[in-house]
C-alpha positions, 0 to 999 in steps of 0.5 A: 116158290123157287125163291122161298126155297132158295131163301129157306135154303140160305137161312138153313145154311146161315144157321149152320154156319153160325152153330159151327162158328159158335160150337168151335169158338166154345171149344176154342176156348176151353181146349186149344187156349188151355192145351196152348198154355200147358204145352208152352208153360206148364207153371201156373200163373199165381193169381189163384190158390188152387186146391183139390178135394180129397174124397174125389181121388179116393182110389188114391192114397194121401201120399199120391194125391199130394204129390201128383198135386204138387207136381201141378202146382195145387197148392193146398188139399180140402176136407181132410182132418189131423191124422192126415195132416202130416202126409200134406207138411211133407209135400208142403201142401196146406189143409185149405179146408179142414174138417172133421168137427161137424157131425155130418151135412144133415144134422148141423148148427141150424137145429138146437139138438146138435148144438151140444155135441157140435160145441164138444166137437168144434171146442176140440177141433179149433185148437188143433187147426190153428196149432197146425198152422191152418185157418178154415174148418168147415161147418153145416147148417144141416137141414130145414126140418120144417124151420123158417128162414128165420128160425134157421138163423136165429138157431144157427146164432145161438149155437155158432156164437161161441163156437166163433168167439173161440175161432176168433181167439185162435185165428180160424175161420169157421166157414158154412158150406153152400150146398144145393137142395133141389137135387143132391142135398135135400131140405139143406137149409143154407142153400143160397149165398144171400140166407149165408150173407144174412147169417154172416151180417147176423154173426157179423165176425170176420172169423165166420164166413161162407163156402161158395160152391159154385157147382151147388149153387148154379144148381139152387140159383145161378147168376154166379158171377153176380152173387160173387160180385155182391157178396164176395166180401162173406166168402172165404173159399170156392169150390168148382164143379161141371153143371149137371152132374158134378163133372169134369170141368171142360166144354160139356158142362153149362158153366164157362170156368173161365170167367168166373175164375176172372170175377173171384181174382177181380173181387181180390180173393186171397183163399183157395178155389178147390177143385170137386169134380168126379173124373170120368176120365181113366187118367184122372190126374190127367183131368185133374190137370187140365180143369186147373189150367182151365181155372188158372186165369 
């Protein structure tokens, strides 16, 4: 009887032991390696072009987010449109994903009845993005609406086509978001980065690809890296995001930043990953800072 209790005993503390190994070693490398290379080099290391979501910061001017970017080493802003485009030339910042032209996430090119006002408005904004000097402007699916996978693409086709024949003659890329339906986007129909790979080899244009957000996807999917891995050739921007909740990247979320930021470099991609978190912190440049070292790999 004393011996199983002594054995209980040492498997308990066994058990322990190796939590608090594996905790630290999480943490480890998510705080001290990071914290490391910030305190003795703050300059990035230039194999990612790293971007930040404008909507997250909006208790920020545009003025103060581009320079508290620029001090980073961001080297571009997502989802603002031309009335903010001379704000990012001062900085020398890039419009890494411009947007403006779709009607919202909801009503987008996988449903006839917005192809009208989607060509008016895409027909506007693709001019302006390339006499800007941009490249991606952003576009939706919308939602299902009872429609099959393959109503969904053959819709998306028919109303992407010439709006892509005219990105094409001006050098933009028009890029469908990955948004997850389970929890934050509901009835969203480009929930999974094979239904986008499918549209893109439909479409088969260089000028249309996809925006894997990885945040949206771990939600939908998972199997991240693999999904980079395989389809990285129809993605032509990243965005980040703590799972669950959307939150800072750091060692209380699900996903491991690091690693997946190695597969999108070995994959050869040359675009931006932006960052789209929601800073809980009070110093939110601060957080902002710390998730793009995190990333910088």
């Amino acid at each position: 009887m004393g011996s199983n209790q002594n054995r209980r005993s040492a498997i308990k503390s066994m058990i322990a032991g190796t939590a608090a190994i594996g905790a630290s070693g999480v943490l480890s490398s998510f705080t001290t390696e990071t914290e490391k290379h910030m305190q003795a080099d703050d300059k990035l290391k230039g194999n990612i072009n790293h971007a930040v979501c404008r909507w997250c910061y909006g208790d920020f001017t545009v003025d103060q987010l581009c320079a508290a970017a620029k001090d980073i080493g961001i080297k571009g802003i997502d989802l603002v449109g031309p009335s903010d485009w001379p704000t990012l030339k001062k900085y020398g910042l890039f419009s890494s994903m411009c947007n403006g032209a779709e009607i919202n996430l909801t009503d987008g090119f996988g449903d006839k009845q917005f192809h009208a006002k989607l060509h008016e408005n895409y027909t506007k904004m693709i001019p302006l993005v390339a006499e800007a000097g941009y490249k991606n402007l952003i576009c939706f699916s919308g939602s299902r609406r009872g429609k099959t996978d393959e109503e969904g693409w053959n819709n998306c086709v028919e109303g992407l086509k010439p709006m892509v024949a005219l990105a094409e003659k001006h050098n933009v890329v028009l890029v469908m978001e990955l948004l997850n339906s389970k929890i934050d986007h509901k009835d969203y129909q480009c929930d999974r980065v094979e239904w986008g790979a499918e549209l893109c080899r439909r479409l088969g244009s260089e000028n249309f690809k996809l925006l894997y957000d990885i945040y949206h996807m771990q939600i939908d999917e998972g199997d991240v890296i693999r999904n980079i891995r395989a389809n990285h050739q129809y993605i032509a921007h990243y965005h980040t995001g703590g799972v669950p909740g959307r939150n800072e990247i750091d060692e209380t979320q699900e996903l491991y930043y690091p690693a997946i930021m190695r597969a999108i470099v070995e994959v050869g991609h040359k675009g931006f990953v932006a960052q789209e978190f929601i800073p809980k912190q009070k110093d939110k440049i601060a957080s902002l800072k710390k998730a793009v070292h995190i990333c910088d790999v």
